[in-house]
C-alpha positions as CSV (number, residue, x, y, z in Angstrom):
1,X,-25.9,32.3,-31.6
2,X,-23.6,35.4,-31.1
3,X,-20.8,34.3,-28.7
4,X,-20.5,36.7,-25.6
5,X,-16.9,38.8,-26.0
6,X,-15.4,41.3,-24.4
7,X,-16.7,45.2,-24.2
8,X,-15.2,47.1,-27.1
9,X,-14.2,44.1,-28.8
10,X,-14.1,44.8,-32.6
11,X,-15.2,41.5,-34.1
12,X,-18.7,40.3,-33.5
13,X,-18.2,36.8,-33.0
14,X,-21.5,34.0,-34.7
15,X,-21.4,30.4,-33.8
16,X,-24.1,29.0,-36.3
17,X,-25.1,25.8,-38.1
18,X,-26.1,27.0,-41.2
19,X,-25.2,30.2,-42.7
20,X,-27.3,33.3,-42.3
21,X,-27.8,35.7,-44.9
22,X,-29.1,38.2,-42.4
23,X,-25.1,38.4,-41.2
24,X,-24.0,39.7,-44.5
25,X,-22.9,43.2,-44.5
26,X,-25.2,45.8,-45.0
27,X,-24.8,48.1,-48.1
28,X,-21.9,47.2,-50.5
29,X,-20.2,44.3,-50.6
30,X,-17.8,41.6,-52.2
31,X,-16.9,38.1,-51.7
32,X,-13.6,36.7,-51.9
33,X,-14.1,32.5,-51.4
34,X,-13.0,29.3,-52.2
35,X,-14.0,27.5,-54.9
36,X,-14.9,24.6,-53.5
37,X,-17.6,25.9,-51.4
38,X,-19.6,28.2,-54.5
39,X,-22.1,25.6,-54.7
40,X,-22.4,24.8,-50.9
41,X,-22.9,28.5,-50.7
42,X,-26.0,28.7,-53.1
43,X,-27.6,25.7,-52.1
44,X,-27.6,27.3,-48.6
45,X,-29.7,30.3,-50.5
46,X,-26.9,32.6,-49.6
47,X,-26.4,35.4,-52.1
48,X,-23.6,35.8,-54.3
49,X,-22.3,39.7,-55.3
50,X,-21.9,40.4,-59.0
51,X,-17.9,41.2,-58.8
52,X,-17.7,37.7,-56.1
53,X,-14.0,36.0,-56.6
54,X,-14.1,32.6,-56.0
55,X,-10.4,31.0,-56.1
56,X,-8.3,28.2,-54.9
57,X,-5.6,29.1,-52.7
58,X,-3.1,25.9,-51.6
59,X,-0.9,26.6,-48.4
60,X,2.2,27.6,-51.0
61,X,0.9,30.3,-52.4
62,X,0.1,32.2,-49.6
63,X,2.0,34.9,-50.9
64,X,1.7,38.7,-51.7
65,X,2.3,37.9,-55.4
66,X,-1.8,36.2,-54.9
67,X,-3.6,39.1,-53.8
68,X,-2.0,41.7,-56.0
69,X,-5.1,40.8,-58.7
70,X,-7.8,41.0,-56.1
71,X,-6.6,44.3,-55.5
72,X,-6.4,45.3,-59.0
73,X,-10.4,43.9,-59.6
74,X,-11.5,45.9,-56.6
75,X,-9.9,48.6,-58.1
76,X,-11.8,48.0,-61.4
77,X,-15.1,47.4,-59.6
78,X,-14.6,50.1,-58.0
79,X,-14.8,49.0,-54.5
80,X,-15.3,52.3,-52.1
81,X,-14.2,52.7,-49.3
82,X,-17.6,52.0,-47.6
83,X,-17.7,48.4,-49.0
84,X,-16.8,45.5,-46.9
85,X,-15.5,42.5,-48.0
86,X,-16.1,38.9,-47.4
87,X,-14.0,36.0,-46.8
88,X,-15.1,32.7,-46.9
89,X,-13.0,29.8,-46.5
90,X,-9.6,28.7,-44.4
91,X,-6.7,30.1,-42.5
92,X,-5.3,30.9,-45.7
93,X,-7.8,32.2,-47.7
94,X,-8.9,34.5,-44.6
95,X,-5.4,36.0,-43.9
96,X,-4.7,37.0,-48.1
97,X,-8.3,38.3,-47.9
98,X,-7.6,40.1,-44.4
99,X,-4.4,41.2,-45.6
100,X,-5.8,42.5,-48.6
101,X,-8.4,44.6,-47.3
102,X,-5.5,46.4,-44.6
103,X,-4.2,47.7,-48.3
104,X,-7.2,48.0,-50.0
105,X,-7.6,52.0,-50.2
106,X,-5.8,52.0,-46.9
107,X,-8.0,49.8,-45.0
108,X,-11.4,48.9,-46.0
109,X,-13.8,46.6,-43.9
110,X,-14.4,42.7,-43.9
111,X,-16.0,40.1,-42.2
112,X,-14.6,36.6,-42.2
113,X,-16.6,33.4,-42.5
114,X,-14.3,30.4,-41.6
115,X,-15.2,27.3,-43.6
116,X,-12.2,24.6,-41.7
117,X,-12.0,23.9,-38.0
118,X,-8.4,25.6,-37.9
119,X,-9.9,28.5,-39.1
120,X,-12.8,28.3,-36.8
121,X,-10.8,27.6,-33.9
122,X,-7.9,29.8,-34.3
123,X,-6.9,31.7,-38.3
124,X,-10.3,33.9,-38.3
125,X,-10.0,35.6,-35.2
126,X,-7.6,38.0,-34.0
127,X,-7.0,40.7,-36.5
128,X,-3.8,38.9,-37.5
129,X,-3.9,39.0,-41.5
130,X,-0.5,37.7,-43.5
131,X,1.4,35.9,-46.8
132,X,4.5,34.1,-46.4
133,X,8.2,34.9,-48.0
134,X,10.6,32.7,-49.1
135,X,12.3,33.3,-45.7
136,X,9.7,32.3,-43.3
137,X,5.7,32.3,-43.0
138,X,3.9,35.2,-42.1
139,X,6.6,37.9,-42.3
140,X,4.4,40.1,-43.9
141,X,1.3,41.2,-42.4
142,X,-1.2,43.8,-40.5
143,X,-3.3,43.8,-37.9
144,X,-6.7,44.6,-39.1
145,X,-9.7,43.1,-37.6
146,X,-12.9,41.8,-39.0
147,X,-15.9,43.4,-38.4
148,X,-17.8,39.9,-37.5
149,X,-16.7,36.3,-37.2
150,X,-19.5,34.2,-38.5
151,X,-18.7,30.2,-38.1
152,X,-21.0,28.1,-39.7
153,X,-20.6,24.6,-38.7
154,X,-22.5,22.6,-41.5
155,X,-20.1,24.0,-43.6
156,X,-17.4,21.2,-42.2
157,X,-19.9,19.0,-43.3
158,X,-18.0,18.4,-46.5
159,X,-14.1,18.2,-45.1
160,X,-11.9,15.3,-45.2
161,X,-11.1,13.8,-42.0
162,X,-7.5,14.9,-42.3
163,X,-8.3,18.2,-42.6
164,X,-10.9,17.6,-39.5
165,X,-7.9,16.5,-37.1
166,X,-6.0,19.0,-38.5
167,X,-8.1,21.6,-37.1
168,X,-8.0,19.6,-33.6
169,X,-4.7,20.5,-33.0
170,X,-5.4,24.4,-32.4
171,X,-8.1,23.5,-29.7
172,X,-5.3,21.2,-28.0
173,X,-3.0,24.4,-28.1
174,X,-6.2,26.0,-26.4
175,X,-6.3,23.4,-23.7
176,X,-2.6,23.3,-23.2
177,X,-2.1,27.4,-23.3
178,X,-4.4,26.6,-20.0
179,X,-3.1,24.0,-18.7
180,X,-6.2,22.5,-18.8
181,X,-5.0,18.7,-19.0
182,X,-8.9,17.1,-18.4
183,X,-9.8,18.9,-21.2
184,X,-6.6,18.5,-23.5
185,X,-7.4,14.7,-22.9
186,X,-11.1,15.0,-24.0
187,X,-9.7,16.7,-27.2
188,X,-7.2,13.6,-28.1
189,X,-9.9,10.7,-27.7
190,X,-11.4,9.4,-30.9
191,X,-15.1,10.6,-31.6
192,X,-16.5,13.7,-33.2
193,X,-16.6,17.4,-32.9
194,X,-18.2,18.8,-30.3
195,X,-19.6,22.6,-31.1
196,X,-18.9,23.7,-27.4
197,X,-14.9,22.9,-28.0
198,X,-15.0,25.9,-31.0
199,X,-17.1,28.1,-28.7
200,X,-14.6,27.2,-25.7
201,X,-11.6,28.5,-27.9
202,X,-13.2,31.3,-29.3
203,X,-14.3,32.5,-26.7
204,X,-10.7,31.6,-25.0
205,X,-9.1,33.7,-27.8
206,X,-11.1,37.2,-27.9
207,X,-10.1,37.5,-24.2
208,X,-6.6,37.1,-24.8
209,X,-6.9,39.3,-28.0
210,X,-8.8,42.1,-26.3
211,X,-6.4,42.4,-23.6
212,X,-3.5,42.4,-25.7
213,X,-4.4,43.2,-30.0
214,X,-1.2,43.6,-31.1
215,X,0.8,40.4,-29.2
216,X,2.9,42.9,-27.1
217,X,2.6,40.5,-24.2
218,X,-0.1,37.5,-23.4
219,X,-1.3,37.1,-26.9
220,X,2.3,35.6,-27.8
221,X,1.3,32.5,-25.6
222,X,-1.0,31.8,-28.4
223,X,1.9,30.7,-30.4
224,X,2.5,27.7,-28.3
225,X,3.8,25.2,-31.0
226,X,4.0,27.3,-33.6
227,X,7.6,27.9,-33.1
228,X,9.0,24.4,-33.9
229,X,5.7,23.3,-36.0
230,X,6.1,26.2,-38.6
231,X,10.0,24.9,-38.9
232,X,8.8,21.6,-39.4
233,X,5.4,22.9,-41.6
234,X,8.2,25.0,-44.2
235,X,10.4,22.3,-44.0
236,X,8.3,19.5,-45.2
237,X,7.9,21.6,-48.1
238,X,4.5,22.2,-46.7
239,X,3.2,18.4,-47.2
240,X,2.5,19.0,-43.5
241,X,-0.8,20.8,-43.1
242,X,-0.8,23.7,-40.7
243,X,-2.1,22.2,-37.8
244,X,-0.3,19.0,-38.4
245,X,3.0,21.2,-37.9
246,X,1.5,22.7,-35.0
247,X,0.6,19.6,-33.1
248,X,3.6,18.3,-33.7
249,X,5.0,21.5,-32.1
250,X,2.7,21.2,-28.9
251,X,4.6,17.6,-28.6
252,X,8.2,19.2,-29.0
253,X,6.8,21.8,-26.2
254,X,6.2,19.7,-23.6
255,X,9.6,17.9,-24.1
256,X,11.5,20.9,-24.3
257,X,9.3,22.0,-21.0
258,X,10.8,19.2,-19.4
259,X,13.8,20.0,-20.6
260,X,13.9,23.2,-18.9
261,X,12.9,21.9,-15.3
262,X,9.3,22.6,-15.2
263,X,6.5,20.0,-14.2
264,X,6.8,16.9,-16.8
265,X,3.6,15.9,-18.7
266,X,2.0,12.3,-17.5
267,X,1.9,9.5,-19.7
268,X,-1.8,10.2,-19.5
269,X,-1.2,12.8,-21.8
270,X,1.6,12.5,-24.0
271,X,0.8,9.1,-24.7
272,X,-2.4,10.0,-26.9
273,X,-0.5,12.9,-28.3
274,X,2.2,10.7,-29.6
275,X,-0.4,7.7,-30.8
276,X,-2.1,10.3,-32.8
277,X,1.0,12.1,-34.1
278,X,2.8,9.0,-35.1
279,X,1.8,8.7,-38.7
280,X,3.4,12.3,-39.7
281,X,6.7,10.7,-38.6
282,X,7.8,10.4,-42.3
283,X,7.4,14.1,-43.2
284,X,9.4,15.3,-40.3
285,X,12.4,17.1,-41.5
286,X,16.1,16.3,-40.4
287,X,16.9,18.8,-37.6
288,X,19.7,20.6,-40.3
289,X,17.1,21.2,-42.2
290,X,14.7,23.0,-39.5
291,X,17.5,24.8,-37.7
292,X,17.8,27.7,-40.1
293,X,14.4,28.5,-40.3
294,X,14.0,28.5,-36.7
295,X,17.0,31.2,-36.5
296,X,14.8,33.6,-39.0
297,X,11.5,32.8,-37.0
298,X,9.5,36.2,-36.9
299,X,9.7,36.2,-32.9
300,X,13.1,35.9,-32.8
301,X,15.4,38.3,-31.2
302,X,18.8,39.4,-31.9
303,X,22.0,41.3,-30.7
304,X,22.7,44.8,-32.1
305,X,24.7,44.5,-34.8
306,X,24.4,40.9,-35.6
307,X,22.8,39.0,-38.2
308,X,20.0,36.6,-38.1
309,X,21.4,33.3,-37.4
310,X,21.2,30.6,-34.9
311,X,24.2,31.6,-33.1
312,X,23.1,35.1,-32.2
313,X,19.6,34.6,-31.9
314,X,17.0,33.8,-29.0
315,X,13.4,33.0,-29.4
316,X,10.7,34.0,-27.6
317,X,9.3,30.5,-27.0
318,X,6.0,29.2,-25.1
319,X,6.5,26.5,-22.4
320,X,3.0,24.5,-21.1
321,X,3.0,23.5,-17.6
322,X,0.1,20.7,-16.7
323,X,-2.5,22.2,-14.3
324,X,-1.0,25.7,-14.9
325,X,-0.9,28.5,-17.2
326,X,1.6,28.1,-20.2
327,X,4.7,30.7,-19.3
328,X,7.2,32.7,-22.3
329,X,10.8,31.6,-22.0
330,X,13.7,33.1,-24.6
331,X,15.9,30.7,-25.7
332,X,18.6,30.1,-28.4
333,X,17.1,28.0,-31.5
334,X,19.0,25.1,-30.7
335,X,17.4,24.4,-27.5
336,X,14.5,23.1,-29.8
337,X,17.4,19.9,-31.0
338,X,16.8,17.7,-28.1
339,X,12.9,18.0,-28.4
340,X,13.2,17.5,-32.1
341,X,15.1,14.4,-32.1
342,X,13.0,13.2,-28.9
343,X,9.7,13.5,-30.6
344,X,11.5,11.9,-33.6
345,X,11.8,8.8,-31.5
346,X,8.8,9.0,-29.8
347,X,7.0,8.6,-33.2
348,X,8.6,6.2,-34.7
349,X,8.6,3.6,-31.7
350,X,5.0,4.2,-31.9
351,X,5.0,3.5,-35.2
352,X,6.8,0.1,-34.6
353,X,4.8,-0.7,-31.8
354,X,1.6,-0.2,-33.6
């Protein structure tokens, strides 16, 4: 099923069961994907290029230092500029592959097919490729759009349940962005997947995309939790998954919300997303810890002259409102100390309780 999108928009967006062959790229091509799926990938009868890399990328090496020899075997190939390349598997996966393609020869084509529901959700789509320094994550990057989204959904088939409700979390941001409580609730019950959530969010995220590709305005609300949870994600030392860190986050945003005199959430609400949230209470990092890298956080926004550090910096930060839209605040890092050490205690009287 193509997905309807917006006129002009540059990705054509697939929302499939199994994968399609027919969706490959016409004429030249080359696969970049994760290891783990090569033989999920031929037993679906889908092709696999002569020069294909198939690699394992973990969530630390998300750096340049791991596409520098993709780039140096498309060179070898050669790969012309007329050839697209492929991307099959996660968030991370499809940003280095993303990323390396906006080098490749200046910008070469590529198509991305997410394999993880954070990827399907949110990751693939967007034209937001990156790798992570030692600073922060995702200080490097282009914009550089794929040529077609194609989301297969048997391809979850295989995923560990953590890495399931890790996806979740980006179709709560969805919800929230919205202020689309009813639905935000429906999200947090216990039961499986639905297909129309991922086509609700995708759907949800070309508009916003279209209307703003290079995050000069709306698009930022799309980092709603991303602000404390990739503190928190970097500061576990990254035993938090992605989406953990982010759902995390969308906690700490409501509370900070609060904190800043808009509507409070009902218990309705934050009560699930605290039940669910309370076993990642022991890989939350002391707020000393989270502070700096909120300060070097790539939305942040400092004075003339001065350097990046919590006492001279503001943050562009995403507050949700229930039954309205989400609304862009700037604020000094340390406004994010009292949600921190709220959340904190949320959790863990949860976890007592339980």
């Amino acid at each position: 099923m193509r997905l309807s999108t917006p006129g002009g928009f540059a990705t054509e967006v697939f929302l499939l069961e199994a994968p399609d062959r027919e969706l490959l790229p016409v004429g030249a091509w080359t696969l970049v994907g994760d290891l783990r799926l090569r033989e999920a990938w031929a037993q679906a009868g889908m092709p696999e290029p002569e020069h294909a890399l198939w690699v394992a990328v973990p969530e630390e090496e998300k750096k340049l230092r791991t596409v520098i020899p993709w780039l140096e075997h498309w060179a070898r190939i050669p790969l012309h500029r007329d050839a697209t390349v492929v991307a099959l598997g996660g968030g991370v996966l499809s940003d280095l592959t993303g990323l390396a393609a906006s080098l490749f020869l200046r910008g070469i084509a590529w198509q991305v097919w997410p394999t993880t529901l954070l990827a399907m959700a949110d990751a693939a789509l967007g034209g937001k490729t990156g790798a992570d320094l030692s600073a922060g994550k995702n200080l490097v990057g282009a914009f550089h759009a794929p040529r077609r989204l194609v989301a297969c959904t048997d391809l979850l088939a295989g995923l560990p349940e953590r890495h399931v409700q890790n996806g979740l979390w980006e179709l709560v941001k969805t919800a929230l962005i919205q202020g689309e409580l009813a639905w935000a609730q429906e999200l947090l019950q216990e039961g499986p997947l639905k297909v129309a959530w991922v086509e609700r969010a995708l759907a949800f995220k070309a508009g916003v995309v279209h209307r703003d590709p290079r995050e000069a305005g709306e698009r930022r609300l799309l980092n709603l939790g991303h602000t404390l949870g990739h503190a928190l994600e970097a500061a576990s030392g990254y035993r938090l998954l992605h989406g953990e860190a982010v759902g995390l986050g969308l906690l700490g945003s409501c509370l900070l919300a609060e904190e800043q005199g808009l509507k409070p959430f009902p218990p309705s609400l934050l009560e699930p997303l605290v039940k669910r949230l309370a076993p990642l209470a022991p890989q939350i990092a002391p707020w000393a810890d989270c502070l700096p890298l909120l300060a070097r956080d790539k939305k942040a926004l400092h004075a003339p002259g001065a350097s990046p550090d919590a006492s001279t910096s503001q943050i562009q930060c995403v507050l949700p409102r229930p039954g309205e839209p989400a609304v862009q605040r700037a604020l000094p890092p340390a406004a994010w100390e009292s949600p921190h050490a709220r959340l904190l205690a949320l959790l863990h009287q949860e976890s007592v309780r339980v």
